[in-house]
SERO-4910 file (N, C-alpha, C, O; in steps of 0.05 Angstrom, whole numbers):
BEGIN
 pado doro    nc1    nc2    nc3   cac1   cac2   cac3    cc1    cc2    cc3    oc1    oc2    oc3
  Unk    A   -549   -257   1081   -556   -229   1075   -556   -224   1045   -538   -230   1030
  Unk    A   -578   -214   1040   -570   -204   1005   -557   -181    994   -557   -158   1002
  Unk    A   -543   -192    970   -533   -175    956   -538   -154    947   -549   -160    926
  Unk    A   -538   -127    947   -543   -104    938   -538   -102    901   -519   -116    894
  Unk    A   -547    -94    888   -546    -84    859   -554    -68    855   -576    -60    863
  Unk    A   -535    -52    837   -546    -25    825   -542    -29    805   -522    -43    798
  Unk    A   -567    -15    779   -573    -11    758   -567     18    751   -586     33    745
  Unk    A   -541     27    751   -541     60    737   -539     68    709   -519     57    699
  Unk    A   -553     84    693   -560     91    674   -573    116    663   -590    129    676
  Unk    A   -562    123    631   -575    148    641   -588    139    603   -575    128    586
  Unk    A   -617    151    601   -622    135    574   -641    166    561   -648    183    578
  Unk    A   -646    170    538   -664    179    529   -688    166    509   -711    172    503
  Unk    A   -671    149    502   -691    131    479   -708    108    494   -730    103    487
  Unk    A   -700     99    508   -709     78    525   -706     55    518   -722     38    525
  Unk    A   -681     48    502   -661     32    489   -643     21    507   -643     -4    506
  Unk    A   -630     31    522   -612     21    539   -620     13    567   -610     -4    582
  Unk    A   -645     29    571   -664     19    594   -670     -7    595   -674    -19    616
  Unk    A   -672    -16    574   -698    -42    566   -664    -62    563   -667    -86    569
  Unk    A   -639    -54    557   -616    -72    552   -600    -78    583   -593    -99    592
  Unk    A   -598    -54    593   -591    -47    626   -616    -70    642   -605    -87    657
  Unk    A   -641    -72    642   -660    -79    661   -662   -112    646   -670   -128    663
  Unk    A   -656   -125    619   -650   -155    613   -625   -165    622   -620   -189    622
  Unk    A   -603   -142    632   -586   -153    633   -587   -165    668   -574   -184    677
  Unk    A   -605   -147    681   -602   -150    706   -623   -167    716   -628   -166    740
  Unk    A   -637   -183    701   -666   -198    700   -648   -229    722   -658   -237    743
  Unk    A   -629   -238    714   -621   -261    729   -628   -255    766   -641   -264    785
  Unk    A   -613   -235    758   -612   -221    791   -637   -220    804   -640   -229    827
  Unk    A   -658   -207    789   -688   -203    792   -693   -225    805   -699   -224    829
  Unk    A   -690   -252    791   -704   -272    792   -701   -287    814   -714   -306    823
  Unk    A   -673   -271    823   -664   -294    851   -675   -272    876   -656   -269    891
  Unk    A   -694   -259    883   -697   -234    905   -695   -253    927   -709   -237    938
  Unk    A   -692   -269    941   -680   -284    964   -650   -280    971   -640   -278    994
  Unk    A   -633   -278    942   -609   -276    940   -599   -241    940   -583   -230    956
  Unk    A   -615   -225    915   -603   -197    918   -630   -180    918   -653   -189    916
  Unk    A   -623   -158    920   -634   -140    925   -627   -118    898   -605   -106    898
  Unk    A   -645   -113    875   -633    -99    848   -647    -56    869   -663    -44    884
  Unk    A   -629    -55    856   -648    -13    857   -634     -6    827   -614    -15    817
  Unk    A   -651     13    820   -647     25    787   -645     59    798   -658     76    810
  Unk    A   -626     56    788   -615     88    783   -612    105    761   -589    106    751
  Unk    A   -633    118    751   -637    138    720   -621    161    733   -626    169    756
  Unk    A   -602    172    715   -594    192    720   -608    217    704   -612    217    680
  Unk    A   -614    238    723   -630    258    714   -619    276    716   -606    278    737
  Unk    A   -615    301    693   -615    321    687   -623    343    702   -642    338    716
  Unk    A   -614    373    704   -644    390    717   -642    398    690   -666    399    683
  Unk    A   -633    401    677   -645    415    651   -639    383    629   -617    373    626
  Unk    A   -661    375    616   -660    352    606   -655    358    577   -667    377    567
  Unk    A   -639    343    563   -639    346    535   -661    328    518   -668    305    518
  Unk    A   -669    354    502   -697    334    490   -693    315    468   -674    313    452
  Unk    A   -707    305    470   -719    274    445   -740    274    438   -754    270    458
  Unk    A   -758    277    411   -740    275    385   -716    294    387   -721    304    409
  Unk    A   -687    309    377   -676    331    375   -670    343    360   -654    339    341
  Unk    A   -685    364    367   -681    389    346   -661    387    335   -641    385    348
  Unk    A   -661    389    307   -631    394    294   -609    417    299   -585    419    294
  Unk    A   -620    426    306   -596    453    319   -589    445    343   -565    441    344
  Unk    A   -600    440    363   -591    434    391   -578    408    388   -558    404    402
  Unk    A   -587    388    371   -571    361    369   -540    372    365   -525    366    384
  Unk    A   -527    386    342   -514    392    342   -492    417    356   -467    417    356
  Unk    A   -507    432    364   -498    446    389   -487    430    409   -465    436    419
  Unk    A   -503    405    416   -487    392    444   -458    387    441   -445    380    461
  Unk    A   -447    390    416   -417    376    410   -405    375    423   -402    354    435
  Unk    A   -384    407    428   -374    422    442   -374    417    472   -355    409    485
  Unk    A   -392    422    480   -388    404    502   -384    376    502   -363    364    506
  Unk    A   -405    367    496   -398    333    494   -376    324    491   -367    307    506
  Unk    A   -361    337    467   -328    323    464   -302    330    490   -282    318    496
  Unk    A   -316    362    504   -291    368    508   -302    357    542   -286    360    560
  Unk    A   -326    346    547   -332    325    566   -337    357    593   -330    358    617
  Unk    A   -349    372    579   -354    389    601   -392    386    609   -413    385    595
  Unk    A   -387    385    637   -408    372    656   -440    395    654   -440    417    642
  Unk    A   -453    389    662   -486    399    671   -490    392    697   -477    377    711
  Unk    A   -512    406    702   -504    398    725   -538    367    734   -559    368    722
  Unk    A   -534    349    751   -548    332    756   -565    338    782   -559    350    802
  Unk    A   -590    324    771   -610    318    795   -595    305    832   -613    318    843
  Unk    A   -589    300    841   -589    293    861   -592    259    865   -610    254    881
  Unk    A   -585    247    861   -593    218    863   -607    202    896   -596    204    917
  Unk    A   -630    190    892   -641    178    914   -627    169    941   -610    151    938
  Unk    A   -631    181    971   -614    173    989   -610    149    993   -592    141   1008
  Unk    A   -632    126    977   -637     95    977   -601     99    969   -584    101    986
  Unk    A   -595    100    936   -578     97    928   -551    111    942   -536     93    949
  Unk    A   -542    133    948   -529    145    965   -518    134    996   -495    133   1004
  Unk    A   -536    128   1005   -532    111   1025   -528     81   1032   -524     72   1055
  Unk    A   -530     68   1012   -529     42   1002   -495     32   1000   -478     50    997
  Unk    A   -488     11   1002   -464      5    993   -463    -29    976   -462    -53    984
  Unk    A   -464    -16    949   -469    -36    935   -445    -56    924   -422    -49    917
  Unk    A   -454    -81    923   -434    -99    922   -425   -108    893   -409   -127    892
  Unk    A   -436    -95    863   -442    -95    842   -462    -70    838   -480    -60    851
  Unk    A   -448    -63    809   -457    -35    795   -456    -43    768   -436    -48    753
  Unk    A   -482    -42    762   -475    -47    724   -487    -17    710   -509     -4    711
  Unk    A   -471    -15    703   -466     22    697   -475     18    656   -462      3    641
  Unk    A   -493     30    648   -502     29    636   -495     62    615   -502     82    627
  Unk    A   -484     65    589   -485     94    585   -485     95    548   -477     78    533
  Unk    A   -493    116    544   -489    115    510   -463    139    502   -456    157    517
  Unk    A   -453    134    477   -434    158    467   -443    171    450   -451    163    429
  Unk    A   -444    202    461   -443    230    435   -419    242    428   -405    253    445
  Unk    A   -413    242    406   -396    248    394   -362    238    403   -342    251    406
  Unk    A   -366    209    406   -345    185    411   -335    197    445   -312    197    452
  Unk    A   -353    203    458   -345    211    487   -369    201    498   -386    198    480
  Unk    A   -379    193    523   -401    186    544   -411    209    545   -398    230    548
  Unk    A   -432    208    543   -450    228    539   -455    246    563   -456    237    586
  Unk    A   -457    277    554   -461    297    574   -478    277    605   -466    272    626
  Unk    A   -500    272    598   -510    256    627   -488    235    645   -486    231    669
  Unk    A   -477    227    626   -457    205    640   -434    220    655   -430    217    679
  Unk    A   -421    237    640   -399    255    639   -401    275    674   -383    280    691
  Unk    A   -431    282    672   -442    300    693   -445    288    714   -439    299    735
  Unk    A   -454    263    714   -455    237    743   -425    234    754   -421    240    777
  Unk    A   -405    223    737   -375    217    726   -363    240    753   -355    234    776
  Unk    A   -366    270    740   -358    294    758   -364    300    778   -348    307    795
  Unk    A   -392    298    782   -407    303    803   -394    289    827   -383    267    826
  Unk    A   -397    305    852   -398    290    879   -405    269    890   -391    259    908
  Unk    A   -421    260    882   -439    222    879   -422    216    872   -408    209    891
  Unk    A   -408    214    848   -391    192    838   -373    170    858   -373    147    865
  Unk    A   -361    190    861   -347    168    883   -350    159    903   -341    137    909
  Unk    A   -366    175    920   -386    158    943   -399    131    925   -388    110    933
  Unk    A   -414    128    911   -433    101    892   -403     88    888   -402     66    899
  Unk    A   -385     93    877   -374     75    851   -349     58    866   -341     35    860
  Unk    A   -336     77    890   -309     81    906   -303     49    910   -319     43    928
  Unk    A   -290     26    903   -286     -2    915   -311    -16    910   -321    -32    927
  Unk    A   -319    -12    893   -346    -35    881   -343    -44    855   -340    -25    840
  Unk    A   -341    -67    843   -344    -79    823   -365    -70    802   -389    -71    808
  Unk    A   -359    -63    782   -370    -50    762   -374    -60    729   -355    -60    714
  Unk    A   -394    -67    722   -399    -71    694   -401    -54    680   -417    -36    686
  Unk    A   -390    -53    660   -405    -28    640   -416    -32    618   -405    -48    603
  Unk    A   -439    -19    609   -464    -36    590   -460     -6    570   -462     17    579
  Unk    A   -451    -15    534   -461     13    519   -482      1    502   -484    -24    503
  Unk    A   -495     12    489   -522     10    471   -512     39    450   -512     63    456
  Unk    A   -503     26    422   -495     57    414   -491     51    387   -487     27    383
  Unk    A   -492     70    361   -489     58    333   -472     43    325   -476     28    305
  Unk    A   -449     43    338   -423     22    331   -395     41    338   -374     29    334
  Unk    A   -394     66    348   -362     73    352   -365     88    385   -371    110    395
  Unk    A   -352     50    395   -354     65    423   -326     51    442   -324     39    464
  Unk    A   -312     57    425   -283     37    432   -264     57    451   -257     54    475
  Unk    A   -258     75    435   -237    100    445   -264    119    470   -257    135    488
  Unk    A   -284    114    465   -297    119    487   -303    109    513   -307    121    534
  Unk    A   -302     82    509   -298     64    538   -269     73    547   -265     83    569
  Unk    A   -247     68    529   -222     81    544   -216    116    563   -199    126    578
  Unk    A   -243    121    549   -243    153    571   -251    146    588   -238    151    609
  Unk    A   -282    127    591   -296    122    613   -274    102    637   -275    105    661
  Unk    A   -256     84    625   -242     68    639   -222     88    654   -206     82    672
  Unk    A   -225    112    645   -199    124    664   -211    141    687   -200    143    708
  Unk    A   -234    153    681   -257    158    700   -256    137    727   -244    138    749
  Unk    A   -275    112    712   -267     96    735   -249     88    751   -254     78    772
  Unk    A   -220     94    738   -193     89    754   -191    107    777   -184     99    799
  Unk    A   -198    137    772   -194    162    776   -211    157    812   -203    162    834
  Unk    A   -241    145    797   -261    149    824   -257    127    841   -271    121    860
  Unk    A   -227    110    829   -229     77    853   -253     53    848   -253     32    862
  Unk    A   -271     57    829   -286     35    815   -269      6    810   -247      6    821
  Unk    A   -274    -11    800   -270    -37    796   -273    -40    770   -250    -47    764
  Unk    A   -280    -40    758   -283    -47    727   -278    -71    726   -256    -79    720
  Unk    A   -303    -92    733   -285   -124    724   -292   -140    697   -286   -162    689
  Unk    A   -317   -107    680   -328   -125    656   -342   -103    639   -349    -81    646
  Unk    A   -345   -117    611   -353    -92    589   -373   -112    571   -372   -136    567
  Unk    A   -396    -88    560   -413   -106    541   -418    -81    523   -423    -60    535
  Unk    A   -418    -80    499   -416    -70    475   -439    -77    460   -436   -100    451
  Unk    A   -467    -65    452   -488    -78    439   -488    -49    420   -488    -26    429
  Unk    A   -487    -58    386   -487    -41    375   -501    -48    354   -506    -72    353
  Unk    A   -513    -28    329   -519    -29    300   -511    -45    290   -488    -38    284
  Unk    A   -518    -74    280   -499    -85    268   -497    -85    230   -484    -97    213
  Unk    A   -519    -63    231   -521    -54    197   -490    -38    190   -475    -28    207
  Unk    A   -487    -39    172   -459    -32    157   -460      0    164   -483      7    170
  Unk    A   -440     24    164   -428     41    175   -449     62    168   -459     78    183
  Unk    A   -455     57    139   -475     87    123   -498     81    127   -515     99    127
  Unk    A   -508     51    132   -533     54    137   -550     66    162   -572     76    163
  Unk    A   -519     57    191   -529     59    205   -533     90    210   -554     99    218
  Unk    A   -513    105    205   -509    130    190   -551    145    193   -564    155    211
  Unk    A   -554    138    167   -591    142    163   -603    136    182   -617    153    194
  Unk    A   -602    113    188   -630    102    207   -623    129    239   -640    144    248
  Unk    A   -597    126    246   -592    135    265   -611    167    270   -630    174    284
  Unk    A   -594    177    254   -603    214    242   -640    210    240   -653    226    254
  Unk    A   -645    203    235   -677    193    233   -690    189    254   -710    201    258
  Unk    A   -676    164    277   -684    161    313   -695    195    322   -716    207    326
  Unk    A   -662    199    322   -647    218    330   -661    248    335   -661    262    355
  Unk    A   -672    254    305   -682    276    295   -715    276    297   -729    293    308
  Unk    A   -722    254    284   -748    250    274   -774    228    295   -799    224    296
  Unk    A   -744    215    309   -762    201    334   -771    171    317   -790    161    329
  Unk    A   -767    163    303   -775    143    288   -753    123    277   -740    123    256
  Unk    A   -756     99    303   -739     75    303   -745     49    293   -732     29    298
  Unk    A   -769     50    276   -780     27    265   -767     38    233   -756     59    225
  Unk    A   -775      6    218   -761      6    191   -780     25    182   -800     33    194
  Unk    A   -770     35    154   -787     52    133   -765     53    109   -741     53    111
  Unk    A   -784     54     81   -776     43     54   -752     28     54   -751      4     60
  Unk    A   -735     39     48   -710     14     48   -701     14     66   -686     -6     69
  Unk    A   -701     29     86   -684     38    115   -692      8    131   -714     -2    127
  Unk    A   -675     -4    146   -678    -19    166   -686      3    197   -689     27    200
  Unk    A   -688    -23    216   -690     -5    236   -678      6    256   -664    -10    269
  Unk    A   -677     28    262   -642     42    270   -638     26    303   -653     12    316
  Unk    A   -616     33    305   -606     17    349   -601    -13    337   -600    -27    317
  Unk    A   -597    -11    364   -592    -54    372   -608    -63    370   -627    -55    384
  Unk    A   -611    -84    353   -635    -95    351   -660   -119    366   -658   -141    376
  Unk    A   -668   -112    364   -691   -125    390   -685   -153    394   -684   -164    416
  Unk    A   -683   -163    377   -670   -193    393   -642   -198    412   -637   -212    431
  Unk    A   -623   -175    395   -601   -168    416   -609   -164    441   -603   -182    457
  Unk    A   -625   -142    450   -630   -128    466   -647   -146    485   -643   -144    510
  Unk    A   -670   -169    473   -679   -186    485   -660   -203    501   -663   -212    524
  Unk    A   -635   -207    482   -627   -229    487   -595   -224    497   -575   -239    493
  Unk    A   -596   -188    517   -586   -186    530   -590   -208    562   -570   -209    576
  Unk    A   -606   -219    567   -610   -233    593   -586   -254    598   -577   -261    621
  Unk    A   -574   -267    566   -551   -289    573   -533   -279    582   -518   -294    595
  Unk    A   -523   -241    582   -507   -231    592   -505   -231    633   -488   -236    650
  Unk    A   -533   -222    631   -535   -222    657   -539   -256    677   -545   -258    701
  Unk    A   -533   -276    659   -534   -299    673   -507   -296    674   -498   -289    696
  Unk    A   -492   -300    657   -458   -295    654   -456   -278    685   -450   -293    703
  Unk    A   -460   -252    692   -441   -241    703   -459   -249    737   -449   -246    759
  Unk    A   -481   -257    732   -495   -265    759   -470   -298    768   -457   -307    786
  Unk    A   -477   -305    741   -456   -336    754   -426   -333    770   -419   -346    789
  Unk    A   -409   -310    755   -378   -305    762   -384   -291    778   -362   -288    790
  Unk    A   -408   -272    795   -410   -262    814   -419   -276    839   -412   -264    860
  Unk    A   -432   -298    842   -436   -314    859   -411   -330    870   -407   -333    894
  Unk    A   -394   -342    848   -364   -353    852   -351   -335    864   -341   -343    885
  Unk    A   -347   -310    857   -331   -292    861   -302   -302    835   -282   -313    844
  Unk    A   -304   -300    818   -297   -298    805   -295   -277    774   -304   -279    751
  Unk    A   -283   -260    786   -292   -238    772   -259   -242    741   -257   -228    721
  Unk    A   -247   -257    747   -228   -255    725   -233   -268    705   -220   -260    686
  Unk    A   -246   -285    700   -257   -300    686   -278   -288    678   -287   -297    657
  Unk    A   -291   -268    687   -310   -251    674   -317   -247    642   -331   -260    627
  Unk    A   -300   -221    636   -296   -217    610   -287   -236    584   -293   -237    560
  Unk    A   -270   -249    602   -263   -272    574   -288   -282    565   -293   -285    541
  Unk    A   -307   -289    584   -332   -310    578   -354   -284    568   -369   -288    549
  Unk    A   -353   -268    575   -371   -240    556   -366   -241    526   -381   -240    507
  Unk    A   -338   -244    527   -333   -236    503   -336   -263    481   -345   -260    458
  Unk    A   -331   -280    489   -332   -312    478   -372   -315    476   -385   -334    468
  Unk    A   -377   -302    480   -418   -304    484   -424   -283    469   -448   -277    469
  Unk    A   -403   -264    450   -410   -243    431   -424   -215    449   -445   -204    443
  Unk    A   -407   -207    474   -410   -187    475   -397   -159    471   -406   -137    479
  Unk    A   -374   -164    455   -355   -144    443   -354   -147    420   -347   -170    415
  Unk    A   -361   -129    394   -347   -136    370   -332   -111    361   -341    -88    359
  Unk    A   -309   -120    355   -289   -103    351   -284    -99    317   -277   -120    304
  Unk    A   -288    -76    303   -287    -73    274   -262    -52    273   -269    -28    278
  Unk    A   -238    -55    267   -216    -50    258   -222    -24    242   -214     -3    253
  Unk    A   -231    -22    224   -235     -2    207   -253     28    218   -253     52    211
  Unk    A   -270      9    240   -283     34    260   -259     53    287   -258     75    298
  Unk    A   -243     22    285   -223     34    308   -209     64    291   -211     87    301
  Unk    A   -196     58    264   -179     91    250   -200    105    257   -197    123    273
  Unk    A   -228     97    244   -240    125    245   -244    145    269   -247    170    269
  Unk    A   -243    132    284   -256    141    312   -227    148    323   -226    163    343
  Unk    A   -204    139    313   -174    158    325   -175    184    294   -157    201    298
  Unk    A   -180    186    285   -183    196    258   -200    225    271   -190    248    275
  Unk    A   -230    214    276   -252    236    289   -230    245    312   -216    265    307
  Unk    A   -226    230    338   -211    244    358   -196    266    359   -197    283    376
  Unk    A   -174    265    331   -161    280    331   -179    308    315   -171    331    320
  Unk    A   -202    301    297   -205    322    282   -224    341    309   -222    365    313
  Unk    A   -243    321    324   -262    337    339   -249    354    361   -263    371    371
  Unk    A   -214    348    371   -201    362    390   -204    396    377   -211    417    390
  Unk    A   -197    394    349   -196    423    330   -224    441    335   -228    465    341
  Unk    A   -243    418    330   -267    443    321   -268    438    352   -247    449    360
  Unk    A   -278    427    372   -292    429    390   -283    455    407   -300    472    415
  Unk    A   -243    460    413   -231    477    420   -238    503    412   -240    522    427
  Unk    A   -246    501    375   -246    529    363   -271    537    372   -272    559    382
  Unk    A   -296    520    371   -318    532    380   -327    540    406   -347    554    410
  Unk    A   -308    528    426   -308    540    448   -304    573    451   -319    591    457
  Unk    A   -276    573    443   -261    594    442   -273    622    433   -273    643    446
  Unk    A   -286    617    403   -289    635    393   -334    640    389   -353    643    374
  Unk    A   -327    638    413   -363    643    435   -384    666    419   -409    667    418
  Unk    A   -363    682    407   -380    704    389   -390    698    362   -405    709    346
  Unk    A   -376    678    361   -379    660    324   -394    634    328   -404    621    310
  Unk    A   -396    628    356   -410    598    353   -429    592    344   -429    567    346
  Unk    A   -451    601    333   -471    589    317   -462    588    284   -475    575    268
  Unk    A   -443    601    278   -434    603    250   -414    574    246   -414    559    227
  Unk    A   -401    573    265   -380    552    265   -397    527    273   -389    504    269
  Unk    A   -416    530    283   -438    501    291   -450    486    260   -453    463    254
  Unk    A   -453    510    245   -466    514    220   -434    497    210   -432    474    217
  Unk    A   -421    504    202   -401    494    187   -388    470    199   -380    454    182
  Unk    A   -384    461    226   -380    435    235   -403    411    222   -397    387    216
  Unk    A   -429    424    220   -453    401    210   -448    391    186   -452    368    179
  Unk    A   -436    415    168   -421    414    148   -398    391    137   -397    374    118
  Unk    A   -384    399    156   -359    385    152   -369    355    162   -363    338    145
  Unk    A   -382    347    184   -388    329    195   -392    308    176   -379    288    174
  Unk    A   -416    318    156   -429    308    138   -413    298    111   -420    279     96
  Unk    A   -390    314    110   -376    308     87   -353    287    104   -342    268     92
  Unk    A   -347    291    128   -329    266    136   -333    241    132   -317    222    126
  Unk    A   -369    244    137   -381    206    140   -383    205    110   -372    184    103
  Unk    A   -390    218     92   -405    212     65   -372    211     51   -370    189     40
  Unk    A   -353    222     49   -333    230     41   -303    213     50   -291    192     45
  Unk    A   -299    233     65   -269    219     84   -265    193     92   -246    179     85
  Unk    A   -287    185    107   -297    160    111   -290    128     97   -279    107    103
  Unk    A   -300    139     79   -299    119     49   -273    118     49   -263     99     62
  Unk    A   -256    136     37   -221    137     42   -213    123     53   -199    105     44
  Unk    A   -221    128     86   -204    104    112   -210     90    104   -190     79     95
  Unk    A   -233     75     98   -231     50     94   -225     37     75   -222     13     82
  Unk    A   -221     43     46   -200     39     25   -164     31     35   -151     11     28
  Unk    A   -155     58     57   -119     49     68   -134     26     71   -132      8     54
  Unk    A   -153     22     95   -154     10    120   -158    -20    108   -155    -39    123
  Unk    A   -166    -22     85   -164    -50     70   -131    -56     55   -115    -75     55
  Unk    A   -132    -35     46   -100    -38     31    -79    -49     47    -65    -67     38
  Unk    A    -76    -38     76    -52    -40     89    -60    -60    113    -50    -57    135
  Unk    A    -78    -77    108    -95   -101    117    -70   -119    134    -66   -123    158
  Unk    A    -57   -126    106    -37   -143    108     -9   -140    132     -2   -156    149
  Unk    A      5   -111    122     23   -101    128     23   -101    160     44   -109    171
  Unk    A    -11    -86    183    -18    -87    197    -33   -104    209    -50    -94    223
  Unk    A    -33   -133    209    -56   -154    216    -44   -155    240    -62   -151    257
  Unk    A    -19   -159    252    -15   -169    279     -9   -151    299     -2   -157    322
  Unk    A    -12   -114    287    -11    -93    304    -47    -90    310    -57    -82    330
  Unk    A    -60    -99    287    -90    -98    292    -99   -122    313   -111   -120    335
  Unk    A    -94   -137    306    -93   -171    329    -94   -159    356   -113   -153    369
  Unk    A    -65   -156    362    -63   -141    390    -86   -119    400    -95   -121    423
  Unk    A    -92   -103    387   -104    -80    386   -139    -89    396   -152    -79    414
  Unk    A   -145   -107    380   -171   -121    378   -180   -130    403   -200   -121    414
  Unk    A   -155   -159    417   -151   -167    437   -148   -139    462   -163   -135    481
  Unk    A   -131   -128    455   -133   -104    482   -162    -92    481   -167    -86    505
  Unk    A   -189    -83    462   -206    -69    470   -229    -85    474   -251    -77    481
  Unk    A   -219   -117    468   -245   -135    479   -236   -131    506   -252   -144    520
  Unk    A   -218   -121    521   -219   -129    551   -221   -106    566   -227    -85    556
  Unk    A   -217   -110    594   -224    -84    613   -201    -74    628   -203    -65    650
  Unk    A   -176    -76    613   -148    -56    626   -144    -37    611   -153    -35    588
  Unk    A   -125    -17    628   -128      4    614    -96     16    611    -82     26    629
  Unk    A    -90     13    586    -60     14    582    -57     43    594    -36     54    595
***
């Protein structure tokens, strides 16, 4: 009998589509053995791409404080299915799984799809998506998922560049190089050469060996863990709990305070930024084997 697979994902760029669908190409290849279905998660009200600069920034607030939209309905193929593998595919806005993910996550589906099935999870994202898999990992705990594996494909241009290229995708729709700018996302040979991933987890899935999983992900460069991204992103957490709360709250001011978060935003990365990573070299030493540990815990898939 064949194996069932699901491909769930929710993409706007068509970046994670093209990393989600190489990773699951092994599987493809054996259709005697499984059976793949792809699952886009849809929106009823979709957020656009290119994005407007006001609405890009508007989404924060929600995004951070992980409050849901509501979702399309997913295919009774999928719904009624009981899949034996799920490679869950998602990107982060503003160091949280993005409103689409967040909205599937809540939704009623969730746990019917996810409830006692083995689960991959695939991000495609500029580089700070560490403290965000740890939200998504508790999600999955929450809905009875499996979590037996993680793949991390990010920017691998340095913090400010990716910074530019990103805002540029983002805004302007334009992911190819221009003047000195490289070209923003994961880059296409990564992304190509997502498929060794999906031989990896097709092989420990056939064994049934799912513990041995992640060690061998990660030993094949599918996690890279940057220390200095980890402060920032406990650094943002704590600052985005402030504004995200205030702008909730104060509903009669929110386009004024949206205005001044873009603000502040801008002077964190250009500004603040630089700082952390000044301690974050200084106290290198002092902290190497609290960072060690730290490194080792977010290459893997438990969840302290």
């Amino acid at each position: 009998m064949k194996k069932n697979i699901l491909v769930l994902y929710y993409t706007q760029t068509g970046q994670l589509e093209d990393i989600v669908k190489n990773i699951a190409r092994p599987f493809e290849d054996k259709k005697d053995e499984y059976h793949v279905t792809y699952y886009n998660i849809k929106m009823k009200k979709n957020f656009p791409f290119p994005w407007p600069n006001d609405v890009f920034f508007n989404t924060f607030p929600e995004s951070y404080l992980q409050i849901p939209s509501e979702i399309l309905p997913p295919p009774d193929e999928v719904l009624n299915t009981k899949y034996d593998l799920i490679i869950f595919g998602y990107q982060v806005w503003y160091l949280t799984p993005s409103i689409p993910i967040i909205s599937f996550l809540k939704s009623g589906y969730a746990e019917k799809i996810l409830k006692d099935t083995p689960v991959v999870t695939v991000s495609g994202t500029r580089n700070m998506w560490m403290l965000s898999q740890e939200k998504l990992k508790v999600y999955l705990k929450d809905l009875q998922a499996k979590l037996i594996g993680n793949i991390a494909l990010v920017d691998r241009h340095d913090n400010y560049t990716s910074v530019l290229t990103v805002i540029r995708w983002m805004i302007d729709g334009q992911k190819e190089k221009s003047g000195l700018l490289p070209a923003a996302g994961v880059s296409d040979e990564e992304i190509n050469g997502a498929v060794k991933y999906g031989k990896i987890i097709e092989s420990h899935f056939k064994n049934n060996d799912f513990e041995g999983l992640q060690p061998d992900l990660v030993k094949n460069g599918a996690i890279e863990i940057r220390a200095f991204l980890v402060r920032v992103e406990k650094v943002g957490n704590k600052i985005f709990t402030v504004w995200s709360n205030l702008i909730i709250k104060k509903k009669e001011k929110r386009p004024l305070l949206i205005k001044f978060f873009k603000v502040y935003l801008m002077a964190a990365i250009w500004i603040i930024s630089p700082i952390v990573l000044v301690l974050h070299l200084l106290t290198t030493p002092i902290f190497w084997l609290k960072r060690k540990k730290q490194r080792e815990y977010l290459q893997g898939i438990n969840l302290k």
